[in-house]
PLY file of the C-alpha trace (Angstrom):
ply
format ascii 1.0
element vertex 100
property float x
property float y
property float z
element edge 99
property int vertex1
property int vertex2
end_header
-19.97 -12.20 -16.23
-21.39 -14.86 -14.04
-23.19 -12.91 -11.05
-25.46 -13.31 -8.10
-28.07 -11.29 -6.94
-28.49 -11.31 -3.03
-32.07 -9.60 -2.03
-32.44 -7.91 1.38
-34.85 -6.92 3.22
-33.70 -3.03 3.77
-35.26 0.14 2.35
-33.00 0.37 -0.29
-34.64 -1.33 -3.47
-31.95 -2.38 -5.28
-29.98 -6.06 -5.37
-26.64 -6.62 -4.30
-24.79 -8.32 -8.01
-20.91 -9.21 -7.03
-18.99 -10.44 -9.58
-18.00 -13.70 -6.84
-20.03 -14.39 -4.15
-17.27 -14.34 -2.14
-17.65 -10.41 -2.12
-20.85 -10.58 -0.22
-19.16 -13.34 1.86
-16.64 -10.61 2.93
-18.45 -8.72 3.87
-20.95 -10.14 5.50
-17.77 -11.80 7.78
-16.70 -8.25 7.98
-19.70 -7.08 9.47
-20.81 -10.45 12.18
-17.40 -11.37 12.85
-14.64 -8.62 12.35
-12.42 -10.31 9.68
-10.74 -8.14 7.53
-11.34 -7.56 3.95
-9.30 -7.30 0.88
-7.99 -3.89 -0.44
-10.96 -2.90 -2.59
-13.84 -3.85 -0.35
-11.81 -2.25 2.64
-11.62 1.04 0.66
-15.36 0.81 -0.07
-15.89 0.30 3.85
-13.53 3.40 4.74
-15.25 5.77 1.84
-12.42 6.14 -0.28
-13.98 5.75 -3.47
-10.69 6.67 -5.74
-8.95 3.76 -3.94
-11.72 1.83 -4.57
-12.30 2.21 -8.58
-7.99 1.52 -8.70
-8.82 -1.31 -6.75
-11.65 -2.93 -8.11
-11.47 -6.09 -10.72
-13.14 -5.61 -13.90
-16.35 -7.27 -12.69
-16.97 -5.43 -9.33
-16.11 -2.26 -10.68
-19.64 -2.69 -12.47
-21.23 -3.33 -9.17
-19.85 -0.83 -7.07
-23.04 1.28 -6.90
-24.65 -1.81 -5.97
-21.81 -2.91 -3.29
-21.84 1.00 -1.79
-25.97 0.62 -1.88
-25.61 -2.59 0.36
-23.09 -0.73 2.42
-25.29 1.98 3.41
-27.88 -0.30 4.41
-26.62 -3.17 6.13
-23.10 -2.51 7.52
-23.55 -0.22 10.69
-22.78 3.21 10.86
-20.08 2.73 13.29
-17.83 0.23 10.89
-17.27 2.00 8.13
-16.91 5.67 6.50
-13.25 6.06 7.33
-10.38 3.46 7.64
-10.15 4.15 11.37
-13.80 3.42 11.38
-13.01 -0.15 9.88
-9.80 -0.81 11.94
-11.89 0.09 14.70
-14.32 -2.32 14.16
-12.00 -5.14 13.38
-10.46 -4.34 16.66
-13.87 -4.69 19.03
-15.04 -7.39 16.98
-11.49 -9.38 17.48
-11.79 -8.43 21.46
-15.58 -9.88 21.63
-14.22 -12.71 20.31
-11.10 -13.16 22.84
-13.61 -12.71 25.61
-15.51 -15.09 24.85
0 1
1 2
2 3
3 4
4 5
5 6
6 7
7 8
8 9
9 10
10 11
11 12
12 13
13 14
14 15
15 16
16 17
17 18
18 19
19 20
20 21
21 22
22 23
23 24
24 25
25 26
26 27
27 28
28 29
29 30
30 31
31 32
32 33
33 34
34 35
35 36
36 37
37 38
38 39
39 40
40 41
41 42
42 43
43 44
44 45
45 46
46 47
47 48
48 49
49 50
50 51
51 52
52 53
53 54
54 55
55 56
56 57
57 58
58 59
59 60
60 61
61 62
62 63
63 64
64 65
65 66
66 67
67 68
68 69
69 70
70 71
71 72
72 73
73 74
74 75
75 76
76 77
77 78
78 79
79 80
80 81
81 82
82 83
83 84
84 85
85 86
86 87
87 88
88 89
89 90
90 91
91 92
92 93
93 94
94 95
95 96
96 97
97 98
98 99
């Protein structure tokens, strides 16, 4: 499994490993500019765990502890826990950006 480890500088110790770096890329878009995710990541951002594990590929279901962990600490409490949560911020993300 070819990974990357992305270190940040929260409280949480651990390193973010995704299987592509296009994972962190997602999310990291998610977060600054409101563009939606795909189908697993999105059901790690709304909480849904059991969605998530279907959903996951055979590398990032190894990492998921790792991709929750980076959750917690760097995606703001407001955009994620539930979908609503996520469609939420998707929506006031996309209207910052149409007022600008």
């Amino acid at each position: 499994m070819t990974s990357e480890a992305i270190k940040t500088d929260k409280p949480w110790e651990g390193e973010l490993r995704v299987a592509s770096p296009l994972c962190l890329e997602s999310l990291q878009a998610y977060v600054n500019e409101g563009r939606p995710t795909g189908g697993f990541l999105r059901a790690v951002l709304a909480n849904d765990l059991f969605e998530a594990v279907g959903k996951a590929d055979s590398q990032n279901i190894l990492c998921l502890r790792e991709i929750i962990g980076w959750v917690y600490w760097n995606v703001p409490r407001e955009a994620w826990r539930s979908y609503g949560a996520v469609d939420a911020w998707i929506k006031q993300k996309n209207e910052v950006k149409e007022a600008q």
